[in-house]
C-alpha positions as CSV (number, residue, x, y, z in Angstrom):
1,X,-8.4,-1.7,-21.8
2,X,-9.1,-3.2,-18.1
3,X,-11.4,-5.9,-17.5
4,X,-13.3,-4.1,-15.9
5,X,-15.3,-2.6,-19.0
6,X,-16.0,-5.9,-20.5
7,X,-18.6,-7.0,-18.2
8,X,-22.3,-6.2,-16.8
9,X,-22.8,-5.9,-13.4
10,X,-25.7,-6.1,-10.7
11,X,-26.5,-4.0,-8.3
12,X,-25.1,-5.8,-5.2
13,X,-21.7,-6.0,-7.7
14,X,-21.6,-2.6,-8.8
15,X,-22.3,-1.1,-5.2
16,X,-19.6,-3.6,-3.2
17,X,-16.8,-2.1,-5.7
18,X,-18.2,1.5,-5.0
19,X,-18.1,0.8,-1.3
20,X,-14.9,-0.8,-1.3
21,X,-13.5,2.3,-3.0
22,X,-15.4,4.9,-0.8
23,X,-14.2,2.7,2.6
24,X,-10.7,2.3,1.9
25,X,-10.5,6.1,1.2
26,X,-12.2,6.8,4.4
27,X,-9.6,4.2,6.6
28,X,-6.9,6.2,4.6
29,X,-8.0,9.5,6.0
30,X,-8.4,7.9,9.2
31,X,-4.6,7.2,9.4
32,X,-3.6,10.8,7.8
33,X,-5.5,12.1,10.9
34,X,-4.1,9.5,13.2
35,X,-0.6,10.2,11.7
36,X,-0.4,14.1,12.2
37,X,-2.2,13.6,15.6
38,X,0.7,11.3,17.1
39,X,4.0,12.9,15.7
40,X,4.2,15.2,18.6
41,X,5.1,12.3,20.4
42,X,7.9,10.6,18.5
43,X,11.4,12.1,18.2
44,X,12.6,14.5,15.8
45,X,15.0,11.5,14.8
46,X,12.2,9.6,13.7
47,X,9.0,11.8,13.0
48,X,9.8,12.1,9.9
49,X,8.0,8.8,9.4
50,X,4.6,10.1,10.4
51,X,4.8,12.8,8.3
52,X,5.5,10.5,5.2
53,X,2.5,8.3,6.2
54,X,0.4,11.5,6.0
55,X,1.8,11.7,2.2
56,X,1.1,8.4,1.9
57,X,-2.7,8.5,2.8
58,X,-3.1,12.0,0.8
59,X,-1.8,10.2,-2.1
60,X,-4.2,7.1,-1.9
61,X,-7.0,8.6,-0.7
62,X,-6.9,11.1,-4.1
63,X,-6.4,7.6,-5.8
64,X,-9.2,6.1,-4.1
65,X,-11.8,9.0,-5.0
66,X,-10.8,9.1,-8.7
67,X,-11.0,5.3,-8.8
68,X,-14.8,5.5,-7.2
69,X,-15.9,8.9,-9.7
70,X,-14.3,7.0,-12.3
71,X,-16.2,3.7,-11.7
72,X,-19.7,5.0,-11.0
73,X,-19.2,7.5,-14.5
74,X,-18.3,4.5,-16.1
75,X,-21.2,2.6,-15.8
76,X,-24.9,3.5,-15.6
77,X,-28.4,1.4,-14.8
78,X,-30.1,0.4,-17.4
79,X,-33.4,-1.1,-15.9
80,X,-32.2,-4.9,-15.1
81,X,-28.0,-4.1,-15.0
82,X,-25.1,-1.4,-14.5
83,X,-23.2,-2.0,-18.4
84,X,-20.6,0.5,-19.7
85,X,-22.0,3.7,-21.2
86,X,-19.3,6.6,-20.0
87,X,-15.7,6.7,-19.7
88,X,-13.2,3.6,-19.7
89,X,-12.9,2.4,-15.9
90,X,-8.9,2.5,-15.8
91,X,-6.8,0.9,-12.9
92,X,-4.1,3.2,-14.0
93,X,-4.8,5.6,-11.4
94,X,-3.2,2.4,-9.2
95,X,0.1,2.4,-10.7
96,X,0.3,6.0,-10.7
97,X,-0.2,6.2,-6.9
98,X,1.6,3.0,-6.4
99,X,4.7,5.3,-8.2
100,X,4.3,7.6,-5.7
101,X,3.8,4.9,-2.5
102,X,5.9,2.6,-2.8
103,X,9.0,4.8,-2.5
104,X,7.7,6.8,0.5
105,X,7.1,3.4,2.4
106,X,10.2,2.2,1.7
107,X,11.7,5.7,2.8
108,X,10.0,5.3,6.5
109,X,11.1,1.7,7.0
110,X,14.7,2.6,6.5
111,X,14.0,6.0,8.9
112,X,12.1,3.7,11.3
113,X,15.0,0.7,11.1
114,X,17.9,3.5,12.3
115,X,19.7,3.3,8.7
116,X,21.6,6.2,8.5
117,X,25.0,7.4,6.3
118,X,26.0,5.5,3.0
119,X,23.7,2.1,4.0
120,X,21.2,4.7,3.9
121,X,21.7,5.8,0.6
122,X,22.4,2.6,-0.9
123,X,19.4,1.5,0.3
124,X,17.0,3.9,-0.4
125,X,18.6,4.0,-4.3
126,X,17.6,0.3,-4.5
127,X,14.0,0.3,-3.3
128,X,13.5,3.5,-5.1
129,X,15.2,1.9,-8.5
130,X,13.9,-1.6,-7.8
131,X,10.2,-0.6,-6.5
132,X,9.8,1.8,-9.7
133,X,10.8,-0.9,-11.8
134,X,8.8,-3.3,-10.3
135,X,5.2,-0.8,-10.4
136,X,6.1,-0.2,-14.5
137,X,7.0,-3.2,-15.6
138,X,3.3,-4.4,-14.2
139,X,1.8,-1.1,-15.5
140,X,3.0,-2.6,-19.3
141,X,1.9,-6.0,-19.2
142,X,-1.5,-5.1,-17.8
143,X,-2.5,-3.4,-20.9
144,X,-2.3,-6.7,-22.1
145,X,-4.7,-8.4,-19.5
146,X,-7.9,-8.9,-21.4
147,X,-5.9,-11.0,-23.8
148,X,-3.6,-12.4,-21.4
149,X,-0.9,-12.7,-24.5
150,X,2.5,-13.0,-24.4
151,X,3.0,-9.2,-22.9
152,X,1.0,-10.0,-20.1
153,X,3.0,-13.1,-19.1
154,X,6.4,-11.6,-19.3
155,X,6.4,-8.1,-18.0
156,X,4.3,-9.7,-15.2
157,X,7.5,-11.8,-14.7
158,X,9.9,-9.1,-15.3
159,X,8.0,-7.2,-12.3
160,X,8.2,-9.9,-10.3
161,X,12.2,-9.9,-10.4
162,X,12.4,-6.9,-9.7
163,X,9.9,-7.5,-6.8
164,X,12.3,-10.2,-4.8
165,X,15.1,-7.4,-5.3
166,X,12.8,-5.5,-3.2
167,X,11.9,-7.9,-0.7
168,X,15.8,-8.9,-0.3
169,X,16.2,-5.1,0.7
170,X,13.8,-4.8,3.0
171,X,14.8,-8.5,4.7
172,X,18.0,-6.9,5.2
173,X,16.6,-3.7,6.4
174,X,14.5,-5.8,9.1
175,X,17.4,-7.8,10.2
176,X,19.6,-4.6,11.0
177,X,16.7,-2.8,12.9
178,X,16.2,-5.7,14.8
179,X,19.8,-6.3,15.8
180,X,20.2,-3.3,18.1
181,X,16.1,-2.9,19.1
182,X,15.2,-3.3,22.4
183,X,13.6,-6.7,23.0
184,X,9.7,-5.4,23.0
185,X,10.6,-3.6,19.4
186,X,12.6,-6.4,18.1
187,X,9.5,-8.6,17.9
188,X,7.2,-5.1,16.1
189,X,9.6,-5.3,13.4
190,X,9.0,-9.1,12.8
191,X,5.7,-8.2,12.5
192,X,6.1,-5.6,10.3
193,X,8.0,-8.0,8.2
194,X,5.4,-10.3,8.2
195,X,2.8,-7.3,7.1
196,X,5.6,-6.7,4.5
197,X,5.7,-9.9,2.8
198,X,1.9,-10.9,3.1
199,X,0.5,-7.9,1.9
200,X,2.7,-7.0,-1.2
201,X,2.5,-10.3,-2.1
202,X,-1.4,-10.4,-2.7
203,X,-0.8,-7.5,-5.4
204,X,0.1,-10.4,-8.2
205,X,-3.3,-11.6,-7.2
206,X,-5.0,-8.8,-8.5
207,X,-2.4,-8.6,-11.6
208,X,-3.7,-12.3,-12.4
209,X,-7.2,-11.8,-11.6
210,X,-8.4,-11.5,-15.3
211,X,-6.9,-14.8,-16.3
212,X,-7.7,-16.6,-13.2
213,X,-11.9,-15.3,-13.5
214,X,-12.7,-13.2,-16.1
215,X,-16.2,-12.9,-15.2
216,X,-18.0,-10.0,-13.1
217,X,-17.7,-11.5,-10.2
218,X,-13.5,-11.6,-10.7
219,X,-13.5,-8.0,-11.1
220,X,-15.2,-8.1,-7.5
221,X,-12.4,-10.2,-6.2
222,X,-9.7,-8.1,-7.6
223,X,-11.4,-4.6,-6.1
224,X,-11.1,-6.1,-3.1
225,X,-7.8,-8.1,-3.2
226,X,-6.2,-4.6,-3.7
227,X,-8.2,-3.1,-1.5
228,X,-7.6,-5.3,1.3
229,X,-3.3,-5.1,-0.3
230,X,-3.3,-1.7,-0.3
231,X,-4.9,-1.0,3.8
232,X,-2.6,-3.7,5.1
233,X,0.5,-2.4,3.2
234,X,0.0,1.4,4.1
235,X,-2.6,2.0,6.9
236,X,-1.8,-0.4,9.2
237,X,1.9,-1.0,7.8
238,X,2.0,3.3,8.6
239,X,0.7,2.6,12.0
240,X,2.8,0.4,13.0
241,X,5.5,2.2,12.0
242,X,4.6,4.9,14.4
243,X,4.2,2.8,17.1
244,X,7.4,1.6,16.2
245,X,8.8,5.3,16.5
246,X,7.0,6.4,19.8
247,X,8.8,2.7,21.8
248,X,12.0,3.8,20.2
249,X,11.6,7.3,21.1
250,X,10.6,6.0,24.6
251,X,13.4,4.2,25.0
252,X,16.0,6.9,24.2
253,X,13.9,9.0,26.9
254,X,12.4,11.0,24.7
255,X,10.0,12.8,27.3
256,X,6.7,13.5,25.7
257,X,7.5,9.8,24.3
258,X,7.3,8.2,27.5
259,X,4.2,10.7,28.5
260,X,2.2,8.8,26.0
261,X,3.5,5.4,26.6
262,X,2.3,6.2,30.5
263,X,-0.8,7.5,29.3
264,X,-1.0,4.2,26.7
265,X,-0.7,2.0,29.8
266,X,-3.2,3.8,32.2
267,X,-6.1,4.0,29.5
268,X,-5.5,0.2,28.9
């Protein structure tokens, strides 16, 4: 059971996790527009990207509604607070999503980076395998979080393994693309690596939450730690991707490319 259920909240508690939920599906269908809106512009080498980031922001934005219809049935007003009455909140739904995700954003970075032929393949087998790994393993010990027992503790530290196998890839995926980008997209894709690591490393954050405040106000903290996780690593992670693809695109002379690099430059 999630920590969620084991607490009262009050009104300014209850609504700041609905509004979380209802805003973070709102900036995801914000990017699905944005995403389909700006393909036009990037090469057929790379549009693939955008398209993925429109999967992407489908996928969480479902995730995000079922979380909020799942937490306002969940709990109901009873004259002084909101206390459980309905349906077990779940954070399930995350993982599920996060099943879907984490694959597809791996996917772009490699189409983004350039990786093609057996790196490719290698590559995307390992982020698949070791992102997968990394989402279940959590998935198991959090079933364990209201205790925090020994289940908890160590598939929390099994994910985390699998997590820095992750991370190597991606370093590695970083490094290539920024070997042969031009200078002004070498120093995009440290940012993007810098997104990388500081946004998927606030996850565990939520993951520890119940042991580090199991109160009301924790469950607060946690909405919005993977709130905030979840817009950094896929909204503005899938932006910047496609920024990313349009420079590149650009700089191979792609023509409607450079159009809206022109028209990028005259607007600013």
């Amino acid at each position: 059971m999630s920590f969620e259920n084991d607490f009262t909240y009050s009104p300014t508690q209850f609504e700041i996790v609905l509004g979380v939920f209802s805003l973070t599906a709102a900036v995801f269908a914000a990017v699905l527009v944005y995403s389909l809106a700006t393909s036009g512009s990037i090469s057929p080498r790379y549009r693939l990207t955008s398209y993925l980031t429109g999967v992407v922001m489908v996928s969480a934005t479902l995730e995000l509604g079922f979380l909020a219809l799942r937490w306002n049935n969940a709990f109901s007003w009873n004259g002084s607070v909101y206390e459980l009455s309905g349906d077990l909140f779940s954070n399930g739904f995350r993982y599920m999503n996060w099943s879907i995700d984490v694959p597809v954003l791996l996917t772009q970075l490699l189409i983004v980076a350039g990786i093609t032929g057996m790196t490719f393949r290698k590559r995307w087998a390992s982020f698949v395998i070791a992102g997968l790994a990394m989402i279940w393993t959590g998935y198991i010990g959090q079933f364990d979080e209201v205790d925090g027992g020994t289940q908890f503790w160590l598939w929390g530290a099994i994910s985390t393994v699998f997590y820095f196998w992750l991370l190597y890839v991606a370093w590695q995926t970083v490094n290539d693309a920024k070997a042969t980008a031009p200078p002004h997209v070498k120093r995009l894709f440290g940012a993007v690596w810098i997104l990388f690591l500081v946004s998927w490393t606030i996850y565990p954050l939520g993951y520890l939450m119940p042991q580090i405040s199991a109160s009301s106000n924790g469950v607060v903290v946690r909405s919005l730690v993977y709130s905030f996780a979840d817009i950094a690593s896929k909204a503005v992670y899938g932006i910047m991707l496609a920024v990313i693809a349009q420079k590149l695109s650009a700089h191979e002379g792609y023509e409607p490319a450079i159009e809206a690099e022109k028209a990028f430059v005259e607007a600013d």
